[in-house]
C-alpha positions as CSV (number, residue, x, y, z in Angstrom):
1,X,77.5,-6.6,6.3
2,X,73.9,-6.5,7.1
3,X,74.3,-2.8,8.3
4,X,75.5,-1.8,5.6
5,X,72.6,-3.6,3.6
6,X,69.9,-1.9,5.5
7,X,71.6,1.2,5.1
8,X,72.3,0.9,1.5
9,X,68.5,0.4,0.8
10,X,67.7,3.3,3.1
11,X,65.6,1.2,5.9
12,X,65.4,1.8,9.6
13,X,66.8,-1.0,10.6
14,X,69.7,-2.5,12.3
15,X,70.7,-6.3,13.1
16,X,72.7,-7.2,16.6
17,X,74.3,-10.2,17.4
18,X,72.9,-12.6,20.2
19,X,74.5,-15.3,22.0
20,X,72.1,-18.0,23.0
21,X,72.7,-21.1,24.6
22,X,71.0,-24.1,23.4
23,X,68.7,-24.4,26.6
24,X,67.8,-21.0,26.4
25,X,66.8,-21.2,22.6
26,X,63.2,-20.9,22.9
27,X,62.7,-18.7,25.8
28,X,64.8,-16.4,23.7
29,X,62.9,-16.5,20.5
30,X,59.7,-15.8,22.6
31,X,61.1,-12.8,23.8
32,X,62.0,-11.7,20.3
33,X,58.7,-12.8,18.9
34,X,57.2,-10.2,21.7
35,X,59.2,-7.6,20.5
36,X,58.4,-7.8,17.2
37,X,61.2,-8.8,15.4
38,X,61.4,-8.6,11.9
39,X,63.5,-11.0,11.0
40,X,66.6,-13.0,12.4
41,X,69.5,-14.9,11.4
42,X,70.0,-18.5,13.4
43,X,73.8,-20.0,13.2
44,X,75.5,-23.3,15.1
45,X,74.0,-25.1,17.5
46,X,70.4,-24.0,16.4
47,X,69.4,-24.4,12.9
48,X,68.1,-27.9,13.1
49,X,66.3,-26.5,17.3
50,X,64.2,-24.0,15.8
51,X,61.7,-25.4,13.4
52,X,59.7,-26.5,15.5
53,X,59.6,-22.7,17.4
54,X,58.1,-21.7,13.8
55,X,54.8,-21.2,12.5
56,X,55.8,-22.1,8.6
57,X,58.6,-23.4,7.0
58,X,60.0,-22.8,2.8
59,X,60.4,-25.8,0.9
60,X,64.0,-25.9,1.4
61,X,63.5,-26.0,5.2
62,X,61.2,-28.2,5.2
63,X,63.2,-30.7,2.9
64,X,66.0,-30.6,5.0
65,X,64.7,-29.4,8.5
66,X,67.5,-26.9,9.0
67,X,66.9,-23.0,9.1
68,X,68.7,-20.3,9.1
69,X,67.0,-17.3,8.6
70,X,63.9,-16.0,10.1
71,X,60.8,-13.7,9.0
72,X,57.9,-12.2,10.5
73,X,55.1,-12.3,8.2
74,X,51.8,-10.8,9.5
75,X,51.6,-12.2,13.2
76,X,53.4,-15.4,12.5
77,X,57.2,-16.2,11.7
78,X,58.3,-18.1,8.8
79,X,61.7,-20.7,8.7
80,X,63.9,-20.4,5.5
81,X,67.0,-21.9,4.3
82,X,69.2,-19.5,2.8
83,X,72.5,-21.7,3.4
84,X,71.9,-23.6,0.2
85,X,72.1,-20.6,-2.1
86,X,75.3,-19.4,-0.1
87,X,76.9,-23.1,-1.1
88,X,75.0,-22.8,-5.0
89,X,76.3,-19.5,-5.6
90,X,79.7,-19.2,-4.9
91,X,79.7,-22.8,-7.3
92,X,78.0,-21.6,-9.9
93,X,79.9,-18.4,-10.6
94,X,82.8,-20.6,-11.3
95,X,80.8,-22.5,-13.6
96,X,80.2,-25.5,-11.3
97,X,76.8,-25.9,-13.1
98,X,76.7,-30.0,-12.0
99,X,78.4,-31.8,-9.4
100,X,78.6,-35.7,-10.1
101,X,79.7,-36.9,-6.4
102,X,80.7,-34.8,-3.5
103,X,81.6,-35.5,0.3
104,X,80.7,-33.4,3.4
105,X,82.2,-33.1,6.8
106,X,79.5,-32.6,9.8
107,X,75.9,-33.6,9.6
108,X,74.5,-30.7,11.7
109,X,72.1,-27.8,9.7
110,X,74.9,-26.4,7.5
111,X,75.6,-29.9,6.3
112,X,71.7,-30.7,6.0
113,X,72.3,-26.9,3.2
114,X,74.5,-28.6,1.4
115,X,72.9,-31.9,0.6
116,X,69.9,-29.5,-0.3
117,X,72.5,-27.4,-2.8
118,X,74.2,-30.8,-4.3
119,X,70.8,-31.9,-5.4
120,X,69.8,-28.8,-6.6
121,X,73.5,-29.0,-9.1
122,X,72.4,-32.9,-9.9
123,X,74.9,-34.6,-7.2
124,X,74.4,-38.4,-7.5
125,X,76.9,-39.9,-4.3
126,X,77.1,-38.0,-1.4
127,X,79.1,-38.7,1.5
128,X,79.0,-37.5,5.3
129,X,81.8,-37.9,7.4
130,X,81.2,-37.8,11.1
131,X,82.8,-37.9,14.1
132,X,80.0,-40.5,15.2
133,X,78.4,-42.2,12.6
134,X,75.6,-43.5,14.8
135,X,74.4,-40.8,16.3
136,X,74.1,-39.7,12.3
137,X,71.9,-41.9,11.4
138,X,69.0,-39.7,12.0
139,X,70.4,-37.4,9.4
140,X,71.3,-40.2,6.8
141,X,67.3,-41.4,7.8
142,X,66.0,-37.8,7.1
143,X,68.2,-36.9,4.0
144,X,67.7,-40.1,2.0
145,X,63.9,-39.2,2.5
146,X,63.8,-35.9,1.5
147,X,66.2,-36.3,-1.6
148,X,65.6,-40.0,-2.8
149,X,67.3,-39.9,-5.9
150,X,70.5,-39.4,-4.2
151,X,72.6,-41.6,-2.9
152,X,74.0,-40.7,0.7
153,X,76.1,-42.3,2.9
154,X,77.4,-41.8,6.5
155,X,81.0,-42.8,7.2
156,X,83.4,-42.3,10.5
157,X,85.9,-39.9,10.1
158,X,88.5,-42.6,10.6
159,X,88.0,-44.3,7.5
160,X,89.1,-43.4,4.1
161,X,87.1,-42.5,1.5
162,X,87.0,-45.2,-1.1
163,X,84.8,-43.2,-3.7
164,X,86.3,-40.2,-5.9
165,X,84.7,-36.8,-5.4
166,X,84.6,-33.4,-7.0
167,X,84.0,-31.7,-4.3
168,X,84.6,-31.4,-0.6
169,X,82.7,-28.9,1.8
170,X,83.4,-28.5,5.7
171,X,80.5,-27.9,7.3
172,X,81.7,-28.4,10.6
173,X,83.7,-26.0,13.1
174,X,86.6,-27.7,12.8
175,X,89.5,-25.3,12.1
176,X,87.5,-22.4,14.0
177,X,88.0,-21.5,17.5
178,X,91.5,-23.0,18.3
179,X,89.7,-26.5,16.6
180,X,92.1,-28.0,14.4
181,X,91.3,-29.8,11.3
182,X,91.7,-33.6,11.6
183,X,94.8,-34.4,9.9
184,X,93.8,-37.6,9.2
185,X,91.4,-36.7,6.8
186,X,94.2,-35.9,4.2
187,X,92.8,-38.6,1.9
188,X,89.9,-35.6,0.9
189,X,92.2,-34.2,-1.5
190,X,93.1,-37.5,-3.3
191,X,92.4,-36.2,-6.7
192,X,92.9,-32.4,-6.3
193,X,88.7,-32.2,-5.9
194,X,87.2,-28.5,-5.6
195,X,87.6,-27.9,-1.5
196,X,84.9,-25.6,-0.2
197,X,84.9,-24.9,3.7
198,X,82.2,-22.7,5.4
199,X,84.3,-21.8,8.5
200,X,84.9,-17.9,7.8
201,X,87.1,-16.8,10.5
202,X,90.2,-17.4,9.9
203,X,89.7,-16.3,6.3
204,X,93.1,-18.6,5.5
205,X,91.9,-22.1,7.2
206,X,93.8,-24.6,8.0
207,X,91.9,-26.4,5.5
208,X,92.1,-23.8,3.0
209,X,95.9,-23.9,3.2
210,X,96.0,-27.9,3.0
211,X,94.2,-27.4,-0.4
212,X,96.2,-25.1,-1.8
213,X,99.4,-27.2,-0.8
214,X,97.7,-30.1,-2.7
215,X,97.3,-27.7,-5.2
216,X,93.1,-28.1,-5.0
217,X,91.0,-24.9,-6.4
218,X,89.6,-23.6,-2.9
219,X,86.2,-21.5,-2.5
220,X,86.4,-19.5,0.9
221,X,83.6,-19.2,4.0
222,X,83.0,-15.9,3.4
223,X,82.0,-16.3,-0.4
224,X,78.9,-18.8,1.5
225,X,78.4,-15.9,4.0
226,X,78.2,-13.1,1.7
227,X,75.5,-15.2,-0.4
228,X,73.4,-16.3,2.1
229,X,73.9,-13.3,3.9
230,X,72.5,-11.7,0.6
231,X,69.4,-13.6,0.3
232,X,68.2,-13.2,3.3
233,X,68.2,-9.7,3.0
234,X,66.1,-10.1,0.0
235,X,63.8,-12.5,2.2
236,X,63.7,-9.7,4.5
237,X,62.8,-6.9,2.4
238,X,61.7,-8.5,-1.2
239,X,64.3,-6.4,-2.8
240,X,67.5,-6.8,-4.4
241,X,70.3,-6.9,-2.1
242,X,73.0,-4.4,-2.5
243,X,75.8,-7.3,-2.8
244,X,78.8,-4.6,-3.5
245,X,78.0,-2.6,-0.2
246,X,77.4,-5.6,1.5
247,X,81.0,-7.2,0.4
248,X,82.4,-4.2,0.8
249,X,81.8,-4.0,4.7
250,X,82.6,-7.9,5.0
251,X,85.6,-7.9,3.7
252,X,86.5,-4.9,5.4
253,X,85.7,-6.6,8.9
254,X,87.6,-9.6,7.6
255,X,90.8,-7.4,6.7
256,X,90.7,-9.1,3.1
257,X,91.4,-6.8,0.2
258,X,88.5,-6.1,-2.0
């Protein structure tokens, strides 16, 4: 996708993928910043790890202490957010202009997009569900600062959620890499909300398919990747990214038909 984006505007570029372990995070970066860089994407387990590794942050990174995208500008390299326009867009071209209360599985960087993206579309109740809601309180702590007039809970994924939502968004690996997605959690679709999930790979997740079933309009991770895959292109290179070549070649590698 980002090939054929570089390609498409006629730079000499290419982008490679990297697999970095979460002690060897900064050690990598350093070796990158030596290199030269230009710019960098930054997925699970680092986005909320390398802030502090950067010189600047955007206002969306700052608010919610989560990057994922990178850029060298002059000597220095700058932290952005583009995860929240890959959750906004894919909404808003279905006309989700507002969304009134929505709930969120994880509470890791991707999670920390989408509280960003709710409040940007007016949410007013937002709810996390974790896995360990104690060890979340950091990001309940962090998020209720940043976006005040939203209210945001933290609740164990063993409960059931007692509030109606709109809209549900996985931001969690669960129902990638052989991870299955917690039956138990069933109660989400109470009300046939909007189901959203940010795992790409399967492109037909188990979540994805429990929606359907409960006959729930879905939006699919690679609509989020193909967004924010977009804008930080146009963080890159402060020009229009060419979103048809760059769905083109990511649906292609996903073996979904255009």
């Amino acid at each position: 996708m980002m090939d054929s984006a570089f390609r498409a505007l006629g730079l000499d570029a290419v982008y490679e993928a990297l697999s970095v372990g979460p002690s060897d995070l900064a050690s990598v970066f350093a070796g990158l910043k030596e290199s030269g860089v230009a710019g960098l994407n930054v997925t699970l387990p680092h986005k909320t790890s390398i802030p502090r590794l950067l010189e600047s942050l955007d206002e969306p990174s700052s608010r919610t202490r989560a990057v994922n995208t990178v850029k060298k500008e002059g000597t220095a390299y700058r932290g952005y957010n583009t995860d929240v326009i890959g959750i906004v867009g894919p909404l808003k071209s279905r006309g989700f202009g507002r969304i009134g209360g929505a709930a969120v599985l994880g509470t890791g960087g991707a999670s920390r997009a989408f509280v960003a993206a709710m409040d940007e579309l007016g949410c007013e109740r937002l709810t996390a569900i974790s896995r360990h809601p104690a060890g979340a309180q950091g990001f309940l702590s962090e998020m209720s600062a940043a976006f005040p007039d939203m209210d945001i809970g933290v609740v164990s994924i063993e409960e059931r959620l007692s509030v109606r939502i709109e809209l549900f968004f996985n931001a969690s690996p669960c129902g990638s890499n052989s991870i299955p997605f917690p039956t138990r959690l069933a109660g989400v679709f109470d009300g046939a909300p909007l189901v959203f999930d940010a795992v790409y790979s399967p492109v037909e997740t188990e979540l994805i398919r429990l929606a359907k079933e409960r006959r729930c309009q879905v939006i699919y991770g690679h609509e989020m990747l193909l967004h924010q895959g977009a804008e930080a292109v146009r963080v890159w290179t402060g020009v229009s990214p060419p979103l048809r070549a760059m769905k083109e070649a990511l649906l292609a590698s996903l073996e979904v038909p255009a």
